[in-house]
N, CA, C and O of each residue as an XYZ file, in Angstrom:
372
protein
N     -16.602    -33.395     16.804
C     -17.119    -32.044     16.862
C     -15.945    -31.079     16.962
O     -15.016    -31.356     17.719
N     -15.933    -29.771     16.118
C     -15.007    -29.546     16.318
C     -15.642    -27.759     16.376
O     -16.759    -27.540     15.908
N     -14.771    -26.536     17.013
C     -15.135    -25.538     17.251
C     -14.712    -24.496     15.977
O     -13.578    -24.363     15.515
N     -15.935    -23.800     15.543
C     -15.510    -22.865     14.591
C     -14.888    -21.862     14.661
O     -14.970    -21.207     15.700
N     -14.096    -21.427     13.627
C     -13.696    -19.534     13.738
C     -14.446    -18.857     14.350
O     -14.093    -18.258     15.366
N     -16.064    -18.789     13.691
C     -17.181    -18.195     14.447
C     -16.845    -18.355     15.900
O     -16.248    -17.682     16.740
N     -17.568    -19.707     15.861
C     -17.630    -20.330     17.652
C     -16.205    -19.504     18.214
O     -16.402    -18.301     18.047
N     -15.312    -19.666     18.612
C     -14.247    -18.926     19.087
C     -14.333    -17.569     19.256
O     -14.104    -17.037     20.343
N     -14.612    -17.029     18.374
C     -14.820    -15.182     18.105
C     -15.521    -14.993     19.219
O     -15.077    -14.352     20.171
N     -16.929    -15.657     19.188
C     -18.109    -15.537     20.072
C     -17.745    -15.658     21.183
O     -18.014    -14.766     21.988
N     -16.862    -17.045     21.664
C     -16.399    -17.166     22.659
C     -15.510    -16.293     23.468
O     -15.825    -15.922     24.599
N     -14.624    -16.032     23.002
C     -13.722    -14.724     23.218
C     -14.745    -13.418     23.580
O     -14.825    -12.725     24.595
N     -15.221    -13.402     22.764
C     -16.197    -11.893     22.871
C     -17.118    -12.038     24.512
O     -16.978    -11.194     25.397
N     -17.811    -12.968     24.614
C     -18.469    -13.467     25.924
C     -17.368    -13.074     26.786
O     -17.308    -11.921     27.213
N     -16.556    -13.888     27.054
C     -15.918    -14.325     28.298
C     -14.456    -12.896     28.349
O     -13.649    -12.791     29.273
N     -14.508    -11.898     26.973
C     -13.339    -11.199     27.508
C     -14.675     -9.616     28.013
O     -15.874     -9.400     27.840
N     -13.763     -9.049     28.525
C     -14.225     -8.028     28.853
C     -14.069     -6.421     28.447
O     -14.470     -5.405     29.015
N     -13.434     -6.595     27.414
C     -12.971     -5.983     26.070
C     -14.563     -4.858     25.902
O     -15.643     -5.240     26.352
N     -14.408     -3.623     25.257
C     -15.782     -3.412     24.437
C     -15.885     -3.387     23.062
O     -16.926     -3.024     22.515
N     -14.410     -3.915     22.138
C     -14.366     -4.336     21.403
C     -15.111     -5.253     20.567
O     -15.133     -6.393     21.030
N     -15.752     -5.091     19.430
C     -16.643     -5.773     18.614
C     -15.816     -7.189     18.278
O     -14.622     -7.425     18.460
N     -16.978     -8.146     17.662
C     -16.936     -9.359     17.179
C     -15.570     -9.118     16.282
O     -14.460     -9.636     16.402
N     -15.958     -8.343     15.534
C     -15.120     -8.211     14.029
C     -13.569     -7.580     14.401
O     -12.671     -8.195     13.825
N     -13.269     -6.832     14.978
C     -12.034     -6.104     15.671
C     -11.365     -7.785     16.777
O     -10.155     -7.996     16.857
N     -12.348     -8.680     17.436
C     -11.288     -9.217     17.737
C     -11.054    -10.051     17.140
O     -10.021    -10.556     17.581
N     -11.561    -10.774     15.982
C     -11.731    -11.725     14.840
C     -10.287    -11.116     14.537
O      -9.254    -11.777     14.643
N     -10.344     -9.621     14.101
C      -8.839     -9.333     13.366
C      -7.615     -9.384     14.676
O      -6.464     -9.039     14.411
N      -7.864     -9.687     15.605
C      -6.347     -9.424     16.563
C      -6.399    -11.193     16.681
O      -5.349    -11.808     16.492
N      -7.350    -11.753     16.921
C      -6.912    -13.160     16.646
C      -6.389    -13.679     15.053
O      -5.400    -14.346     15.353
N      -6.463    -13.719     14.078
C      -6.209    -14.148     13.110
C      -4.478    -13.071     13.117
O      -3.397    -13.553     12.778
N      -4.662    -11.773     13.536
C      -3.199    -11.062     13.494
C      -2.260    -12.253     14.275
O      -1.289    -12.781     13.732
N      -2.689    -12.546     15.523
C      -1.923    -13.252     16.823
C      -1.679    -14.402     16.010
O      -0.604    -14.369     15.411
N      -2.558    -15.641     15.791
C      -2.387    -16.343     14.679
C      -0.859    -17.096     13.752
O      -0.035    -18.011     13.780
N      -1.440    -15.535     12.784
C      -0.124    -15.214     12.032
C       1.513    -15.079     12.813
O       2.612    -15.586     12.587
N       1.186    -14.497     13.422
C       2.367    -14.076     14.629
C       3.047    -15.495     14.567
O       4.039    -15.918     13.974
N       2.048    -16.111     15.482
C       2.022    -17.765     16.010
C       2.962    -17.962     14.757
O       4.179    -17.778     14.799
N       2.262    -18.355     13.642
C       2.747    -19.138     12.237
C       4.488    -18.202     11.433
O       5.287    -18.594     10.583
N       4.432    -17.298     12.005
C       5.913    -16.859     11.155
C       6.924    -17.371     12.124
O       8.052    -17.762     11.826
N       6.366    -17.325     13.396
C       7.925    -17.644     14.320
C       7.732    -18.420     14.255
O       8.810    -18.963     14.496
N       6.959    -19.266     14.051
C       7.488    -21.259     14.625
C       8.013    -21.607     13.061
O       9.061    -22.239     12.923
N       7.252    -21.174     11.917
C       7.969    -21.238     10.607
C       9.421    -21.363     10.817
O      10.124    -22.309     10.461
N       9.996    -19.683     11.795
C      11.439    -19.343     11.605
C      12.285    -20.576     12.062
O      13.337    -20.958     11.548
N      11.657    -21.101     13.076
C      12.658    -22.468     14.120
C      11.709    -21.978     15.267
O      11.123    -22.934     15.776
N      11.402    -20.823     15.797
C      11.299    -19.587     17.429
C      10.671    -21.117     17.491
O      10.380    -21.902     16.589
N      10.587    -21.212     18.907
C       9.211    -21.966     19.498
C       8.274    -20.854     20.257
O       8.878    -19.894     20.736
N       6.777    -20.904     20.414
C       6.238    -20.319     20.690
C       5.614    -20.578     22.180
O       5.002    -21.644     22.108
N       5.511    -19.996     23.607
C       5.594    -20.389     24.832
C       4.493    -19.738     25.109
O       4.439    -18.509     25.109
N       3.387    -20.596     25.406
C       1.912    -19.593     25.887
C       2.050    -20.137     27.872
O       1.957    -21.353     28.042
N       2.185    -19.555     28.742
C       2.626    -20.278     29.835
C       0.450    -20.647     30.127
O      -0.547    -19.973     29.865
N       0.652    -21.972     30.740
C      -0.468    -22.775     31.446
C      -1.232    -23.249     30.461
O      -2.072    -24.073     30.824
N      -1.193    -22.926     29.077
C      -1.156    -23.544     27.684
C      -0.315    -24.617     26.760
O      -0.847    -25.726     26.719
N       0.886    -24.482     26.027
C       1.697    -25.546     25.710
C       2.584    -24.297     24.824
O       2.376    -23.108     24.581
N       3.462    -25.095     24.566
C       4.882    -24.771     23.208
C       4.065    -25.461     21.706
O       3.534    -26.541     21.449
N       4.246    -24.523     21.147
C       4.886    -24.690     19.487
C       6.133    -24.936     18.860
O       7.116    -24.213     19.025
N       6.109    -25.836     18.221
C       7.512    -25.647     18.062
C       7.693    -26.425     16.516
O       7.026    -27.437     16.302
N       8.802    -25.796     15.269
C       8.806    -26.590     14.373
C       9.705    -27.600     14.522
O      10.834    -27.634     15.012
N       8.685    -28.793     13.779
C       9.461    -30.489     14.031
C      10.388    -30.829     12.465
O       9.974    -30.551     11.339
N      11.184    -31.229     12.665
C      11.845    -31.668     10.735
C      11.701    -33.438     11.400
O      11.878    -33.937     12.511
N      11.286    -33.979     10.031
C      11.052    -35.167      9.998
C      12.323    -35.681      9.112
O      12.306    -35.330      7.932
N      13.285    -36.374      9.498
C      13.989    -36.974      8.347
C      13.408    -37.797      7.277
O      12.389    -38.471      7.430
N      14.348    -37.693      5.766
C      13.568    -38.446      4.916
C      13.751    -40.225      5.554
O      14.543    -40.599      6.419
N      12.617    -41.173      4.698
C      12.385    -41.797      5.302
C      11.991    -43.120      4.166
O      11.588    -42.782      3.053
N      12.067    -43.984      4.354
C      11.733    -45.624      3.247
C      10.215    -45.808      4.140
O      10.022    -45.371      5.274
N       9.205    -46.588      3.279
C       8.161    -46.922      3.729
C       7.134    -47.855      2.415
O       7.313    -47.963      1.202
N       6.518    -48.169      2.936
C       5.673    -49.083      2.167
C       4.188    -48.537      1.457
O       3.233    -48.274      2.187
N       4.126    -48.438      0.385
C       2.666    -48.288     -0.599
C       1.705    -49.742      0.014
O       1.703    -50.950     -0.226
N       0.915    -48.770      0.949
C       0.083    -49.760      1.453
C      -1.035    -51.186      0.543
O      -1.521    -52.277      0.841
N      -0.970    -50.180     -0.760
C      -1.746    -50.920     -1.817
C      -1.498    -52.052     -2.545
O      -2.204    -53.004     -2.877
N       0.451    -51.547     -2.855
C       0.761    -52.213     -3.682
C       2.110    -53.434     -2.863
O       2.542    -54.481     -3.343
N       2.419    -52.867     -1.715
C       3.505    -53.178     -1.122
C       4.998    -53.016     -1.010
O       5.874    -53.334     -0.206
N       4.865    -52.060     -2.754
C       6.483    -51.358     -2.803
C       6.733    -50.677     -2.147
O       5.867    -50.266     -1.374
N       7.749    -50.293     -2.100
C       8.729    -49.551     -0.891
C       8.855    -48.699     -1.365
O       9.210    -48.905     -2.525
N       8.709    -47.107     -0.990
C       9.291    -45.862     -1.710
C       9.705    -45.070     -0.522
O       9.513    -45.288      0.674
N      10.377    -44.010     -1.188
C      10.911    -43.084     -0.628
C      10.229    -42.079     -0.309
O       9.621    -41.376     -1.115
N      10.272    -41.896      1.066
C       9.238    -40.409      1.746
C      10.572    -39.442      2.161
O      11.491    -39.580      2.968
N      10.188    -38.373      1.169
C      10.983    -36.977      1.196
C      10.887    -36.446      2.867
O       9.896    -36.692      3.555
N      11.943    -35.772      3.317
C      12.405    -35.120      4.813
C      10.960    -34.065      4.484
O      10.585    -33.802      3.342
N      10.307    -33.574      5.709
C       9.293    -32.701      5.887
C       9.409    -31.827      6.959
O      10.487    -31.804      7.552
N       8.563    -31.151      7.297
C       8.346    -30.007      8.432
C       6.943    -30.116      8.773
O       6.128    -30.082      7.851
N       6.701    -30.192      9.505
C       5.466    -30.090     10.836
C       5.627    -29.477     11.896
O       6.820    -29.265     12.117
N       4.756    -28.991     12.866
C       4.248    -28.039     14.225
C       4.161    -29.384     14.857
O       3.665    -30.438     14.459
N       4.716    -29.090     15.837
C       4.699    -29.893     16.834
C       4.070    -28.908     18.446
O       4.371    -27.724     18.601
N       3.294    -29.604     19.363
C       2.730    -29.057     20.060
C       3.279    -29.688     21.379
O       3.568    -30.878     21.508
N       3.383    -28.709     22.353
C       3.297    -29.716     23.919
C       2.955    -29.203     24.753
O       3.385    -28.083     25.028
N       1.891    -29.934     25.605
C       0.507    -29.325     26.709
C       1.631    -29.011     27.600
O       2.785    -29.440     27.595
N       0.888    -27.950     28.565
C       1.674    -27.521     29.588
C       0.727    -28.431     30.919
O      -0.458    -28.756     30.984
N       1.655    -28.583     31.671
C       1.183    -29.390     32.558
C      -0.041    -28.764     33.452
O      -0.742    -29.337     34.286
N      -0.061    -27.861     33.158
C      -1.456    -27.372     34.113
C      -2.611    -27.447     32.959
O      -3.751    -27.278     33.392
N      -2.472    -27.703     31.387
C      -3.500    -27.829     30.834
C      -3.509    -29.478     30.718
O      -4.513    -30.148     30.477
N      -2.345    -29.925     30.912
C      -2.883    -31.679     30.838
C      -3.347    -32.569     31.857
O      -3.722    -33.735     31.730
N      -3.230    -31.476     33.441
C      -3.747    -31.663     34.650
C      -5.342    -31.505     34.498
O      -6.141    -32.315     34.969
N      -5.672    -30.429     33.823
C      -7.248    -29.638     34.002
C      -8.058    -30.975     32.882
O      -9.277    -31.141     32.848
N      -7.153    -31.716     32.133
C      -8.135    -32.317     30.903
C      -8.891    -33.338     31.786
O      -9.763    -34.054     31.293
């Protein structure tokens, strides 16, 4: 199960105390978002405190196996988000 854009909006809207509409905070979340996605792009890591870090990961390139066939090929170096809980959110889970 997983929570929608919707679901979230709604959620936010409930629980903040804002008198800000659905649609106005739909746009400051998807703005924040973005935010999120250009700095961790840059290298920044991103620090939400009692939440976790963002941070971009580089994967070196890498040899591996075609599960199908059993040849060995070459997996090109990549980039991924890497995440890490902050200890008061991996306490509360």
């Amino acid at each position: 199960m997983a929570l929608t854009k919707k679901e979230f909006i709604d959620a936010v809207a409930k629980a903040s105390k804002s008198e800000a509409s659905k649609r106005e905070l739909g746009e400051v979340l998807d703005a924040a978002f973005d935010i999120i996605k250009k700095n961790v792009k840059k290298g920044e890591k991103f620090i939400y405190p009692g939440f976790g870090i963002f941070s971009l990961k580089k994967r070196k390139a890498r040899k591996g196996r075609n599960p199908r066939t059993g040849e060995e090929i070459k997996i090109k170096a990549s980039k991924t988000v890497g995440f890490k809980p902050s200890a008061t959110f991996k306490n509360n889970l």
